[in-house]
NUDRENDREN-945162 format. One record per residue (C-alpha): residue in one letter; residue number from 1; x, y, z. Coordinates in nm, 3 decimals. Layout:
// residues N
[A, NUM, [X, Y, Z]]
...
END
This chain:
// residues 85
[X, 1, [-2.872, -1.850, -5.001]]
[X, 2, [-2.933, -2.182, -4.855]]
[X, 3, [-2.837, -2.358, -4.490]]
[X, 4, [-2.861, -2.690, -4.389]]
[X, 5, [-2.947, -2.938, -4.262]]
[X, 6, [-3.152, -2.753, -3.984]]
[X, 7, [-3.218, -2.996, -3.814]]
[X, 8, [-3.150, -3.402, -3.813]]
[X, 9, [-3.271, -3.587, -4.126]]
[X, 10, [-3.291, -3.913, -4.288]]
[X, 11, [-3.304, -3.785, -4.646]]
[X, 12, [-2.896, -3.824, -4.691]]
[X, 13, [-2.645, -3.800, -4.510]]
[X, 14, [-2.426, -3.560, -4.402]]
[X, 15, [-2.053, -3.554, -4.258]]
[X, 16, [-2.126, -3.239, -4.028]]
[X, 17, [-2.419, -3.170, -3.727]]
[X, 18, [-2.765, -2.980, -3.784]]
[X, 19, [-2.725, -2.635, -3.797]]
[X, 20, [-3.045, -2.538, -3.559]]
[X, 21, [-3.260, -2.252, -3.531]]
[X, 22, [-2.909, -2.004, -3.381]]
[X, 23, [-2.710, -2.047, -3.733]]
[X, 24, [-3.023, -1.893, -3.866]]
[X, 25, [-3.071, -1.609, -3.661]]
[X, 26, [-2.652, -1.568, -3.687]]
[X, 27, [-2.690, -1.588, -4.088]]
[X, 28, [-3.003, -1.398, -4.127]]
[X, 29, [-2.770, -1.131, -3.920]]
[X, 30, [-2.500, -1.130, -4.152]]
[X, 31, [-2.746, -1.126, -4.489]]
[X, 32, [-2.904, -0.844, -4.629]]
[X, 33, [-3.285, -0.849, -4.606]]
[X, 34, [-3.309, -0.829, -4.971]]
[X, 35, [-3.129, -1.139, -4.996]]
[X, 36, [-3.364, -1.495, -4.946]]
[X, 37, [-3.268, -1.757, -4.713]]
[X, 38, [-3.387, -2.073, -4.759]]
[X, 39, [-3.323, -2.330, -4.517]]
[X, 40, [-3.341, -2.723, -4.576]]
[X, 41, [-3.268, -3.029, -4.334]]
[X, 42, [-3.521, -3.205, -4.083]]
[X, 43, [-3.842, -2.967, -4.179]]
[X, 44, [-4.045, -3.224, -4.099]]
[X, 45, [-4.385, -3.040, -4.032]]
[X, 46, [-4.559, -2.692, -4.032]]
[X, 47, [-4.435, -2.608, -3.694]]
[X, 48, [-4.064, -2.660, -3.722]]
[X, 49, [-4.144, -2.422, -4.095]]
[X, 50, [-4.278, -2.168, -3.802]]
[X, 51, [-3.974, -2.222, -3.614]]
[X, 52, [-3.742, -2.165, -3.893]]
[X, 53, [-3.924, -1.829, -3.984]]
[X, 54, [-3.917, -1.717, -3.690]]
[X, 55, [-3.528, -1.784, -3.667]]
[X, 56, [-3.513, -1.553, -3.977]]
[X, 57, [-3.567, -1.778, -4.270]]
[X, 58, [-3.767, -1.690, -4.568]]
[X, 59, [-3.850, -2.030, -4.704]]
[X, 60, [-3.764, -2.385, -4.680]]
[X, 61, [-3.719, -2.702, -4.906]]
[X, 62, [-3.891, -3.006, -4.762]]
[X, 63, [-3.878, -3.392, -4.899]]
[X, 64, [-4.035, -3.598, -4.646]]
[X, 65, [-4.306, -3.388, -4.504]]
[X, 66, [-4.450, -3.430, -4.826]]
[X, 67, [-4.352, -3.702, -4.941]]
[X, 68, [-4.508, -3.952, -4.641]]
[X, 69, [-4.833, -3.722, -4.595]]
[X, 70, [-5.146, -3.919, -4.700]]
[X, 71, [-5.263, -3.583, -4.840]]
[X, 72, [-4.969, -3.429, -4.970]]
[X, 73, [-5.137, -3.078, -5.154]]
[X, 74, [-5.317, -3.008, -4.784]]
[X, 75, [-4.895, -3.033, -4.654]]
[X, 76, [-4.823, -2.842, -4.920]]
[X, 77, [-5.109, -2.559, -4.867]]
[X, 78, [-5.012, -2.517, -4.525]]
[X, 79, [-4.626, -2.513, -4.584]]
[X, 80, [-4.698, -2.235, -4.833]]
[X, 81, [-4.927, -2.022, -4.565]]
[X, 82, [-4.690, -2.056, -4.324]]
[X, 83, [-4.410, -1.834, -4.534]]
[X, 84, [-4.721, -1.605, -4.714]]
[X, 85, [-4.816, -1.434, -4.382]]
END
C-alpha cells in the first residue's frame, strides 16, 4: 500500500496537502504488519527516510534525492540501509 505525498514536493503536483508523519502512524495502525507500506512525497534525504520509518513505514519511493545528488549510488546505499536495519 502506498501514501502520499508525505511531505511537500516539487515532483508534480497535487490537488490535496502532505500527508505527514501522523497519517502514517494512523495507517500503519489500521494495516496489518504483513502488509508493506510504502510512502512517497517530499523524501528528500536519509533523515526524513528515518522519519518516515519511524512513523511506521516500510519503504519509500524517492525522485529527487537521487536524482540531484552528485553521487547518486552513495544516496542510494544509504536510502537502502536506512530500511535494512
Amino acid at each position: 500500500i502506498s501514501l502520499g505525498p508525505i511531505f511537500d514536493t516539487t515532483s508534480k503536483s497535487v490537488a490535496f496537502s502532505p500527508q505527514g508523519t501522523r497519517t502514517i502512524k494512523k495507517w500503519r495502525e489500521l494495516i496489518p504488519a504483513h502488509i508493506p507500506l510504502m510512502v512517497i512525497g517530499g523524501i528528500n534525504d536519509v533523515t526524513l527516510a528515518e522519519v518516515v520509518k519511524d512513523a511506521g513505514a516500510n519503504s519509500v519511493a524517492v525522485i529527487g534525492a537521487i536524482t540531484k545528488a552528485d553521487k547518486k549510488q552513495e544516496v542510494v546505499d544509504k536510502f537502502t540501509a536506512v530500511f535494512d536495519q
